[in-house]
C-alpha positions as CSV (number, residue, x, y, z in Angstrom):
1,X,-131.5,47.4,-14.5
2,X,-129.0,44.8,-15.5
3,X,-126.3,45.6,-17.9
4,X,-124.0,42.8,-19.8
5,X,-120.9,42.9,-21.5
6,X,-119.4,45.6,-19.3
7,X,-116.2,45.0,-17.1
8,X,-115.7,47.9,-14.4
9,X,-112.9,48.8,-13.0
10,X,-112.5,51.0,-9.4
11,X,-109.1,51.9,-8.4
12,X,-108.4,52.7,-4.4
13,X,-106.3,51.8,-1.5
14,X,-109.2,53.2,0.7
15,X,-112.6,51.4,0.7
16,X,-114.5,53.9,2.4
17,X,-117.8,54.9,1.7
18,X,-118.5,55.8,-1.7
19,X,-116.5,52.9,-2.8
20,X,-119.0,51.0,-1.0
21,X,-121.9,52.6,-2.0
22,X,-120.1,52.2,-5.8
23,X,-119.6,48.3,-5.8
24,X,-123.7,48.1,-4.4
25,X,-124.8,49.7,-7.4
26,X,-122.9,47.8,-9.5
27,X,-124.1,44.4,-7.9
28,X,-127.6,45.9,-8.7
29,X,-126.4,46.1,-12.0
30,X,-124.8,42.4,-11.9
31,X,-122.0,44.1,-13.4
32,X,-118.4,42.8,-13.0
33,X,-116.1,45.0,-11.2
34,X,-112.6,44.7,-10.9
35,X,-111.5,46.3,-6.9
36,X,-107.7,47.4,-8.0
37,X,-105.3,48.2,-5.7
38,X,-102.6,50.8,-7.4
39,X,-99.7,49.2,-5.0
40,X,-100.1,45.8,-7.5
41,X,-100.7,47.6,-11.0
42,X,-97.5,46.6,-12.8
43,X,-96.8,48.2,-16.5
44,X,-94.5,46.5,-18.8
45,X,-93.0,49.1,-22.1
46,X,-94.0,47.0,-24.6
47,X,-96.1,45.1,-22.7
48,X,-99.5,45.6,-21.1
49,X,-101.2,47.0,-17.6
50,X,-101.7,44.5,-15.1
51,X,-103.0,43.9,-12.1
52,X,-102.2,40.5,-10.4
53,X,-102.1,39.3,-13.8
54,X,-105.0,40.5,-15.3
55,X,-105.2,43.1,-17.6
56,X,-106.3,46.2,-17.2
57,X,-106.4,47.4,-20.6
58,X,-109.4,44.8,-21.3
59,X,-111.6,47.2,-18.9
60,X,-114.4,49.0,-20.4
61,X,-114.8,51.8,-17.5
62,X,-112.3,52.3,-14.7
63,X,-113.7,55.0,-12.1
64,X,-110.1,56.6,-9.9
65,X,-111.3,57.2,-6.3
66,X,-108.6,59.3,-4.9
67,X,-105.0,59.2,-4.0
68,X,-105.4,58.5,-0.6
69,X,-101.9,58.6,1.6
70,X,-99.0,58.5,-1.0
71,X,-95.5,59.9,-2.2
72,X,-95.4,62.3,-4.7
73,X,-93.7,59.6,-6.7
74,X,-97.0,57.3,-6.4
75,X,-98.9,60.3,-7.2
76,X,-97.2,60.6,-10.9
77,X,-97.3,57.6,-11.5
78,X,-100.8,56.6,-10.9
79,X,-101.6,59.9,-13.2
80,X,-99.2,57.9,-15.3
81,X,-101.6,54.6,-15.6
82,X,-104.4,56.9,-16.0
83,X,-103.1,58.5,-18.7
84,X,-102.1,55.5,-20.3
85,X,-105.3,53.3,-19.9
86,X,-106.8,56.1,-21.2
87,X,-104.5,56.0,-24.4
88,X,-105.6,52.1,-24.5
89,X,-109.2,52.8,-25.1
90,X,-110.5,52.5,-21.2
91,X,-113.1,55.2,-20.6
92,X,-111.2,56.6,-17.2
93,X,-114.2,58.5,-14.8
94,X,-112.5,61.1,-14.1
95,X,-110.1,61.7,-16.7
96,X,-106.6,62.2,-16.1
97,X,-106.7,65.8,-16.6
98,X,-109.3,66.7,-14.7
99,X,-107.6,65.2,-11.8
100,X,-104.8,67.0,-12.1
101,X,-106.4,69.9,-12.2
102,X,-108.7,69.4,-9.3
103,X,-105.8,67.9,-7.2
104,X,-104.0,71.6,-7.7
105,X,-105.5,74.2,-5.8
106,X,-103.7,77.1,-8.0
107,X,-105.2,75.4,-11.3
108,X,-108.2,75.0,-10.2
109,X,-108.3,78.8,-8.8
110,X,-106.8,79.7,-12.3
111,X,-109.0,77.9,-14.5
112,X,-112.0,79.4,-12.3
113,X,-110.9,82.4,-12.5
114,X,-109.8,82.8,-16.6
115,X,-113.6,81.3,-17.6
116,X,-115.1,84.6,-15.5
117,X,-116.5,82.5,-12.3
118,X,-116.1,84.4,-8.6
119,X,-113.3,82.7,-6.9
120,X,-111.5,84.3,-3.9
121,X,-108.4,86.6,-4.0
122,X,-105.5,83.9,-4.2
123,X,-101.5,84.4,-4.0
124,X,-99.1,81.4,-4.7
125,X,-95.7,81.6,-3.9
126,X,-92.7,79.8,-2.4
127,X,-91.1,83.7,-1.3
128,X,-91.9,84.3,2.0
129,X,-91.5,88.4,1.6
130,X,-94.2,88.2,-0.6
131,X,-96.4,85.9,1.0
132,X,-96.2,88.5,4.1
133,X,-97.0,91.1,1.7
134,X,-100.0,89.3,0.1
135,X,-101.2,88.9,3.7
136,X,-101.3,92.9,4.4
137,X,-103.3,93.0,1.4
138,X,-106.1,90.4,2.7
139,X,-105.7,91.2,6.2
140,X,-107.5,88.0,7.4
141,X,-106.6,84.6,4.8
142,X,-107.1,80.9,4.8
143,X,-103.9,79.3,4.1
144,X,-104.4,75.8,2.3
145,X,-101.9,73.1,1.3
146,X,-101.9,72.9,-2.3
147,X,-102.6,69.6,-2.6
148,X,-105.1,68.5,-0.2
149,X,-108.9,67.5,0.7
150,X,-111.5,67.3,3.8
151,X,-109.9,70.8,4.9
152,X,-107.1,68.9,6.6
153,X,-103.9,71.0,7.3
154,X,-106.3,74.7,6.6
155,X,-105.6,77.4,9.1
156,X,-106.8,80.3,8.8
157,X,-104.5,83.8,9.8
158,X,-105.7,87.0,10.6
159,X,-102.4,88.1,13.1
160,X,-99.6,89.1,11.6
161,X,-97.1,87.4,13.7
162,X,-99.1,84.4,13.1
163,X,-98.6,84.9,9.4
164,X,-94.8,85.3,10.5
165,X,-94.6,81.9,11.9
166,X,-96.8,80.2,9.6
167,X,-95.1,80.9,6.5
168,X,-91.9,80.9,7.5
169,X,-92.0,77.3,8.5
170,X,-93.2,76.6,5.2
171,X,-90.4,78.2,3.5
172,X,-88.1,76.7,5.8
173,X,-89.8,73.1,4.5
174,X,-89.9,74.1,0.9
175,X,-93.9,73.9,0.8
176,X,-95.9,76.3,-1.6
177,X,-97.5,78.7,0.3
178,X,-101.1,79.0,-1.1
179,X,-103.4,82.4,0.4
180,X,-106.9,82.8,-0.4
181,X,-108.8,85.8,1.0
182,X,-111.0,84.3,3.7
183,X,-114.8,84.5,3.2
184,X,-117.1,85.7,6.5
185,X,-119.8,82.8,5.5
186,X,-121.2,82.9,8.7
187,X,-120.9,79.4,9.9
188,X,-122.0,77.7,6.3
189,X,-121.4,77.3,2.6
190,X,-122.4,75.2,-0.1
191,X,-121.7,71.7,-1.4
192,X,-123.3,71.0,-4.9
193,X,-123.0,67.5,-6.7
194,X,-122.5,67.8,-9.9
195,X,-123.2,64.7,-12.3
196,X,-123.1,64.7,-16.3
197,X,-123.6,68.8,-16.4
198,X,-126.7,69.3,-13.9
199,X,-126.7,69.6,-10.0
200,X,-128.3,66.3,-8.7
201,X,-128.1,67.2,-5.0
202,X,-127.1,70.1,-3.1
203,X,-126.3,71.0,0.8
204,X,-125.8,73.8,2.7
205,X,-122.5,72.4,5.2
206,X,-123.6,74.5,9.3
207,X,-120.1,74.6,11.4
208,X,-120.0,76.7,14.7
209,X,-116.6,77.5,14.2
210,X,-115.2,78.5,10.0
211,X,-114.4,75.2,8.7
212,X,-117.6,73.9,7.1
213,X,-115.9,70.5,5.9
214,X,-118.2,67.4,7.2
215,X,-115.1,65.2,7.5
216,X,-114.4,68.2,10.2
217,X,-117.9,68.1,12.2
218,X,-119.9,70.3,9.6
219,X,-123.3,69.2,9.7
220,X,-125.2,68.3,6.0
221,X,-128.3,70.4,5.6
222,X,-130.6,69.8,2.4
223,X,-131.3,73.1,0.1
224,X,-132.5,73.8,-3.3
225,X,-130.3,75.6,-5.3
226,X,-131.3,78.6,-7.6
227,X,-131.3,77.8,-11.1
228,X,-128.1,81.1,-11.3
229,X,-126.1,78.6,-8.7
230,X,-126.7,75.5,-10.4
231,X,-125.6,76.8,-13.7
232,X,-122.4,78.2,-11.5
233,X,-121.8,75.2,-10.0
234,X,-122.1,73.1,-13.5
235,X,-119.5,75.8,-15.6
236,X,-117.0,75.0,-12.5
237,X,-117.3,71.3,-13.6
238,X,-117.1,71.9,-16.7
239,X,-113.7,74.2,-16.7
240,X,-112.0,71.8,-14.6
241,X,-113.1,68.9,-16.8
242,X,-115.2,66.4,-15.0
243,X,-117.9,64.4,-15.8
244,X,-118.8,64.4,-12.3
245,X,-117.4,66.8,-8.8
246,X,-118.4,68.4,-5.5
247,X,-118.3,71.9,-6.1
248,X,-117.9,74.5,-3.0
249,X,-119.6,77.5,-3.0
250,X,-119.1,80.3,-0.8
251,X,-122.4,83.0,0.1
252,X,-119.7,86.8,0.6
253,X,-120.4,90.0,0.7
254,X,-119.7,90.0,-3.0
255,X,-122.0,87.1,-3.7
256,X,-121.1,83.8,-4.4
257,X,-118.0,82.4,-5.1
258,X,-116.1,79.2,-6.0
259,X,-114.0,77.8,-3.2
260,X,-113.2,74.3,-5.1
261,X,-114.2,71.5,-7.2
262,X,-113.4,68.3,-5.9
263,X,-113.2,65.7,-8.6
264,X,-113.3,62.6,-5.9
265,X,-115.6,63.6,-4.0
266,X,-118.1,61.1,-1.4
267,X,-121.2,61.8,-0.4
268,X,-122.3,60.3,2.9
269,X,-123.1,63.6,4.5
270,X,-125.2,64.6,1.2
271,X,-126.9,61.4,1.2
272,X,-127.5,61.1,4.2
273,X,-129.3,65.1,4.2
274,X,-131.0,64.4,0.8
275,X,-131.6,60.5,0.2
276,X,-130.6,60.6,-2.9
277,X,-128.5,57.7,-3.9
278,X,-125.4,59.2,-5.7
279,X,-123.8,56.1,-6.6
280,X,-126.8,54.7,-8.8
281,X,-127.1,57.8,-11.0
282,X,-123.1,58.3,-11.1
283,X,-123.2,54.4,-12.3
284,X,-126.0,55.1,-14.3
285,X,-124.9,58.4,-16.2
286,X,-121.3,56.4,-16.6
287,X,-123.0,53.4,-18.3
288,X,-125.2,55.8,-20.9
289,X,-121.9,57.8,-21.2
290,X,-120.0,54.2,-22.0
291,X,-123.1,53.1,-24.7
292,X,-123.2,56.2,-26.8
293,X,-118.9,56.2,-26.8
């Protein structure tokens, strides 16, 4: 399918491999993309958005694939350009918001949880007293950073003099300390893709050890997802804003539950377990979404 008179935009430092897998189904498309590089996107007040001189405001679709390795102050202000392109008319995949509130573990966990979905018992705090009392509650918890992805820098703590150490030298560095009741998923849990409200592609992620994460060894098996887990999986979207996310589902004692939505999520591992080629519907669902604007 070719499509004219579109100009694409995809903003990264990091082109791994759904970036790839995005450009090849644009070339299929023989629409122009624009690869941006947030380090050279320079805004002028009263001026425009521009990246090595072109303007980025002219774009008619400009997908955000992560923030990669960056300050907090490159973080705000490349939620800064998306909120402003988005101001100038450019249909921004995902929005700004959504984002944001993907990028916050507490947000997302609160959203979840005020639209009535299953989420894990969560504390949040920067008091160390009370994080040691939130862990006596749980007993055995998964602490996360709260900003984070591919389960880098998760432990899980199930000793209390572990807990000790662990939050203490986060206090001590003025991190958040973010506790979620940990799981017993038996070596596996759920990845669903969610794309324009339905579930095109699901996997069960099999770990020996707890962390199920494939960018940690997990290993991408192909499952079929009952219609109760698909409609789950497409609220979570949905409450966190996106038009497209991997959403982690967790099989308890309790039933399923919402771990997280990832709103830049890849797909290798998925792909490669289900051959279904993610970047051609995403590109395709972005183009009907772009026509009917």
């Amino acid at each position: 399918m070719e499509v004219e008179g579109i100009l694409f935009g995809v903003m990264t430092q990091y082109r791994g491999y759904a970036v790839e897998k995005i450009l090849e189904a644009l070339g299929r498309r023989r629409i122009p993309v624009m690869l941006i590089d947030p380090h050279d996107v320079v805004v002028r007040i009263g001026g425009d958005v521009t990246f090595r001189g072109q303007s980025l405001s002219e774009l008619d679709v400009l997908m955000f694939r992560g923030f990669s390795y960056c300050s907090g102050e490159q973080v705000f202000f490349r939620m800064d350009l998306l909120h402003a392109l988005e101001r100038l008319g450019v249909f921004v995949v995902n929005p700004a918001s959504s984002i944001e509130n993907a990028s916050d573990k507490y947000y997302t966990s609160f959203l979840l949880e005020r639209a009535g979905l299953p989420t894990p018992k969560t504390v949040v705090t920067e008091n160390f007293d009370e994080a040691m009392r939130a862990f006596r509650e749980m007993g055995d918890v998964v602490v996360k950073p709260l900003f984070g992805s591919q389960g880098k820098g998760i432990v899980r703590v199930s000793d209390e003099d572990t807990a000790y150490r662990v939050f203490k030298a986060l206090t001590l560095n003025n991190f958040v300390i973010y506790i979620q009741e940990f799981i017993p998923h038996k070596g596996r849990d759920i990845r669903a893709f969610v794309i324009g409200g339905r579930v095109v592609a699901s996997i069960y992620r099999v770990a020996e050890g707890w962390k199920t994460n494939i960018s940690q060894g997990g290993k991408p098996v192909a499952c079929k997802l009952t219609s109760e887990l698909e409609e789950l999986s497409v609220k979570a979207a949905e409450v966190v804003g996106c038009h497209y996310a991997g959403v982690d589902l967790v099989e308890g004692k309790e039933g399923v539950m919402v771990l997280e939505v990832n709103s830049t999520p890849t797909w290798e591992g998925l792909e490669a377990a289900t051959r279904i080629p993610i970047a051609d519907v995403l590109v395709d669902y972005i183009i009907g979404k772009l026509k009917s604007r």
